[in-house]
LUMVEX-719991 format. One line per field, with one value per residue (C-alpha): residue in one letter; x, y, z. Coordinates in steps of 0.02 Angstrom, whole numbers. Each point is the difference from the previous one (the first is absolute). Layout:
BEGIN
type: [a / ...]
px: [X / ...]
py: [Y / ...]
pz: [Z / ...]
This chain:
BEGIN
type: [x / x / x / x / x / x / x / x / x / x / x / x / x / x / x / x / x / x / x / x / x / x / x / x / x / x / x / x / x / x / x / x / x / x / x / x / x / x / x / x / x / x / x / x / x / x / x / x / x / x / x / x / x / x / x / x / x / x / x / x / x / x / x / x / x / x / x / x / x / x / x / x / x / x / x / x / x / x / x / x / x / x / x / x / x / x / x / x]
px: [1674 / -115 / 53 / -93 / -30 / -67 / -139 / 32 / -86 / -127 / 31 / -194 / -162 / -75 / -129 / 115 / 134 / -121 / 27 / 166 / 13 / -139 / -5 / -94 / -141 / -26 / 7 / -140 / -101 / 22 / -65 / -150 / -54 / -9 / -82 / -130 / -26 / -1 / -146 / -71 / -13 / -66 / -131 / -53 / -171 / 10 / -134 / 171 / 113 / -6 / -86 / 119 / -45 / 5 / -22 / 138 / 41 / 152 / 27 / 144 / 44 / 132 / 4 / 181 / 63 / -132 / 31 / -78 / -92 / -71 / -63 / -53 / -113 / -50 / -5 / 20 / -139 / -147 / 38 / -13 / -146 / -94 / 72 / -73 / -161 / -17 / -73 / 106]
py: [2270 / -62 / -128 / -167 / -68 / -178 / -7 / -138 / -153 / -52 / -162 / -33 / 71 / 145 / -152 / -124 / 153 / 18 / -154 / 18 / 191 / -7 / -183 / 63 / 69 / -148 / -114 / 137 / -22 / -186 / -14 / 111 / -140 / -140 / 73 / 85 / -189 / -75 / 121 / -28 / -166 / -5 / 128 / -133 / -78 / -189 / 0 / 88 / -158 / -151 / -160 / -144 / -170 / -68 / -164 / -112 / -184 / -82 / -190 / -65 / -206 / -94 / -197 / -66 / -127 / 48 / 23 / 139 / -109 / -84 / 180 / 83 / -184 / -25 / 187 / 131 / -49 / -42 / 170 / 99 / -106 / 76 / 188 / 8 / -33 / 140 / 167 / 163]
pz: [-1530 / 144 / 107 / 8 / 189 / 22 / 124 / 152 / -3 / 111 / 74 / 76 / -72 / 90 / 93 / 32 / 81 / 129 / 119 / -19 / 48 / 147 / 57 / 184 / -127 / -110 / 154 / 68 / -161 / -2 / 198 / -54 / -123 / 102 / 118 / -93 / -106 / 162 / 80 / -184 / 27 / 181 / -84 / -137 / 14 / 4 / -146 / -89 / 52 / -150 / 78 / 47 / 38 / 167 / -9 / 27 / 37 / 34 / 26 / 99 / -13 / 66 / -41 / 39 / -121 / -141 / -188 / -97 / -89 / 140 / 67 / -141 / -5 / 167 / 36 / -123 / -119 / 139 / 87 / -155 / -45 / 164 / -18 / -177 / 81 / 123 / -46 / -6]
């Protein structure tokens, strides 16, 4: 009668055995794609870069002693009034 041997289990797939086994080479392989990504992306043409907006403003006010309502009155709503009005 022939005998019946189990085959070990493997605890990892075959891709996921190989950081474990060689960690030096998949550190290697990881330290070849950031630098190739990051001379990629000193390579890039700015036409290749999405646009972002510049423009910014930012409004500081201090009033001691003031309520919110009393700035958003007396402040708030005339400054907004003007910034609505400029272009860009």
């Amino acid at each position: 009668m022939a005998e019946i041997t189990a085959k070990p289990r493997k605890l990892l797939p075959d891709f996921l055995s190989l950081p474990v086994l060689r960690p030096v080479a998949t550190a290697m392989m990881f330290l070849a794609i950031i630098i190739l990504g990051a001379v990629g992306i000193s390579r890039m043409p700015i036409q290749l870069f999405p646009a972002m907006p510049t423009e910014q403003l930012s409004v500081s006010f201090q009033r001691p002693g003031s309520t919110a309502d009393v700035v958003e009155r007396e402040v708030l709503i005339p400054l907004t009034s003007r910034i609505r009005g400029l272009q860009g």
